[in-house]
C-alpha positions, 0 to 999 in steps of 0.5 A: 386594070379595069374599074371595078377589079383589083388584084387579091393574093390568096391569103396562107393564113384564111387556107390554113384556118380553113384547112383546120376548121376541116381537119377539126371537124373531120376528127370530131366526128371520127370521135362523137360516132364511137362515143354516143354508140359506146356511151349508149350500149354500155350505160344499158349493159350496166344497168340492166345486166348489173341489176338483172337479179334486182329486176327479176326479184322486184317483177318475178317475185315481188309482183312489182309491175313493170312500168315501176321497175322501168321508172327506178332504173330510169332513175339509177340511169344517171349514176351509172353514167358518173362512169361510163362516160369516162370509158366511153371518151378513152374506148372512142378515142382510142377507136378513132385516132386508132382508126386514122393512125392504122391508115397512115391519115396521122403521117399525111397530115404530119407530113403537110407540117400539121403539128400533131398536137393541133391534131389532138387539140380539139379532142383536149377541148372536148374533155376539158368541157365534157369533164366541166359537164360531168362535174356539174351533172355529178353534183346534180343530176346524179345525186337527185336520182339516186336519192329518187332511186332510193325513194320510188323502192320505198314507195313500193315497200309502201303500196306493195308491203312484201317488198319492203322485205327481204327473206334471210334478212334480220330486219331491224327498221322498226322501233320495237321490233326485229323481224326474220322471214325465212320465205317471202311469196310477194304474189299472194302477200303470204310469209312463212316462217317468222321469228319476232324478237322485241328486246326488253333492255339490258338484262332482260330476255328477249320477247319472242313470237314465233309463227308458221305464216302471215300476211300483211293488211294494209290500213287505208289512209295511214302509212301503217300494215297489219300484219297477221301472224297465223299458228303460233306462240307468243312470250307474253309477260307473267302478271306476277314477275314481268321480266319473266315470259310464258309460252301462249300459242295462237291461231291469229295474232295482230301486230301494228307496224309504222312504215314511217319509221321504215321509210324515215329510216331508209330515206335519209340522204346517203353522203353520195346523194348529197350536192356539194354544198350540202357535203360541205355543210355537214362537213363543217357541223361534224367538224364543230362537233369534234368529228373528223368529216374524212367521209363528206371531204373524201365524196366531195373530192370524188364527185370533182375527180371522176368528173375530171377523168373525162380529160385524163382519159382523153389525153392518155387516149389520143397519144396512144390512139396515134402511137399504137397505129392499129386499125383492128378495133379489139386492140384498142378496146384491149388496151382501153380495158387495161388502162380501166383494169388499172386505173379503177382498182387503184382510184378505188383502194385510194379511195377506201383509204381516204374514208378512213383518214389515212390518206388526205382526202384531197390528196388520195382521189387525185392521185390516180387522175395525175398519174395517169394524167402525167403519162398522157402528157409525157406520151404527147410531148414525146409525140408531138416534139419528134 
């Protein structure tokens, strides 16, 4: 053999790497497609079909501009993808290995002695770290921008302040004060309608004032509106016996009211606005007060358990994309409906049960994920030991 030459043997181990390495990217990208297009168009129906009343109120009604309204749905953006993120792996899944199983690719691979389950095994892996992701944008993410949500509608209260109002509605946010609207036109700041009630404590009636219209005045510099009451009666106390009232009607009458007490009211941190960390400590402060924390325990193991139904769904998805074997895009989407039709209404009442303290908390929200998580392993043992 000359200098220089040698003999080599090709290698079976570097041909079946190689030949995984292209399968493995061959199936990702039969996945990623369906999911980022799912992802997308369902995130956007959510968000604005689900508020489309919302958006019309805030623009139509309230005179909010449009580039405010863009910005709080900006924010609502990151909760609501807490869920369509799991849908979106379990309808791709479905779609893609569908796809591959409907045109017998799953039989030539198994009959290449490919086992199925190193088939599945790239798409476990993804679920394993999109649900590790999900965890961790669940905890962040998606409670910093609920609470911004919650803020930017309070700041619009603030600089538009109708629409910090709601018509129908007993408005109990002020210290002294219930105020009822019966008609709320936010383009020309005018109400119609009211009824003030300011109670006076046990025992005593409650003070009234009743006008036909109104509008609010803001005060410059201070997080305070004027509002003026028009063509009206006011309970005023009688010099002589101060728990009783006479009626004194008006043509203008000025009342001051504290946005802050409004904003401090609604600002607050909601249990599913906190992190972790802050769950778990005014858990243990509600616990060293003698009170059960069933409520932060139970949002904590909801953050932790809709992250992880990005794996459960991508288990139970693979082994039925392969066993179904239909090529037709509306039965695997049928079928990713009836798992969510199942799944989510239990995941739900669990919930409800765990708030109340009648289900462990680490118990109830993890029953849905292991049972559904169970039959997705039984399918794929089955599957891959036939």
């Amino acid at each position: 053999m000359p200098e220089g030459f040698r003999s080599e043997k090709s290698n079976p181990f570097n041909l079946g790497f190689l030949i995984m390495k292209i399968l493995r990217n061959y199936i990702l990208r039969e996945f990623l497609g369906p999911l980022l297009l799912c992802l997308g168009v369902l995130t956007f129906v959510m968000v604005l079909i689900g508020n489309l009343k919302r958006i019309a109120d805030l623009v139509i009604n309230k005179g909010v501009d449009i580039f405010s309204v863009i910005q709080i749905f900006i924010y609502l953006t990151p909760y609501i993808v807490t869920y369509t993120l799991p849908i979106s792996i379990l309808v791709a899944v479905l779609l893609a290995l569908g796809r591959l199983s409907g045109d017998n690719e799953v039989i030539a691979i198994r009959a290449s002695g490919i086992n199925l389950f190193k088939l599945m095994f790239p798409l476990l892996t993804v679920g394993v770290i999109l649900s590790l992701a999900l965890a961790v944008f669940n905890d962040q993410a998606a409670s910093y921008s609920h609470f911004a949500y919650r803020k930017t509608l309070q700041e619009m209260g603030i600089k538009n302040p109708t629409a910090a109002f709601e018509e129908g509605v007993f408005i109990d946010s002020f210290k002294k004060y219930i105020l009822f609207i019966y008609h709320v036109d936010q383009k020309k700041n005018r109400l119609n309608n009211i009824r003030i009630y300011e109670p006076q404590g046990e025992d005593r009636p409650t003070r009234t004032i009743v006008a036909k219209a109104g509008e609010f005045i803001t005060v410059p510099g201070k997080n305070t509106i004027k509002l003026k009451l028009i063509d009206g009666t006011s309970d005023e106390p009688d010099p002589e016996n101060p728990t009783n009232f006479y009626k004194l009607n008006f043509r203008t009458y000025f009342m001051n009211l504290d946005m802050a007490q409004m904003q401090d009211k609604i600002v607050d941190k909601k249990y599913k606005e906190m992190t972790i960390h802050e769950l778990k400590n005014e858990a243990a402060k509600l616990k060293s007060e003698g009170i059960s924390p069933a409520p932060l325990i139970t949002k904590i193991h909801e953050k932790l358990a809709l992250a992880c139904t990005c794996f459960v769904f991508m288990l139970l998805g693979s082994s039925l994309g392969i066993i179904t074997r239909r090529r037709e895009k509306s039965i695997n989407i049928g079928i990713a409906v009836l798992i969510i039709v199942c799944y989510y209404p239990l995941y739900i009442g669990l919930t409800a049960l765990a708030m109340e303290g009648v289900i462990p908390p680490v118990l109830a929200l993890w029953i849905p994920n292991l049972l559904f998580a169970g039959i997705g392993s039984y399918l794929t043992y089955k599957l891959c030991a036939s």
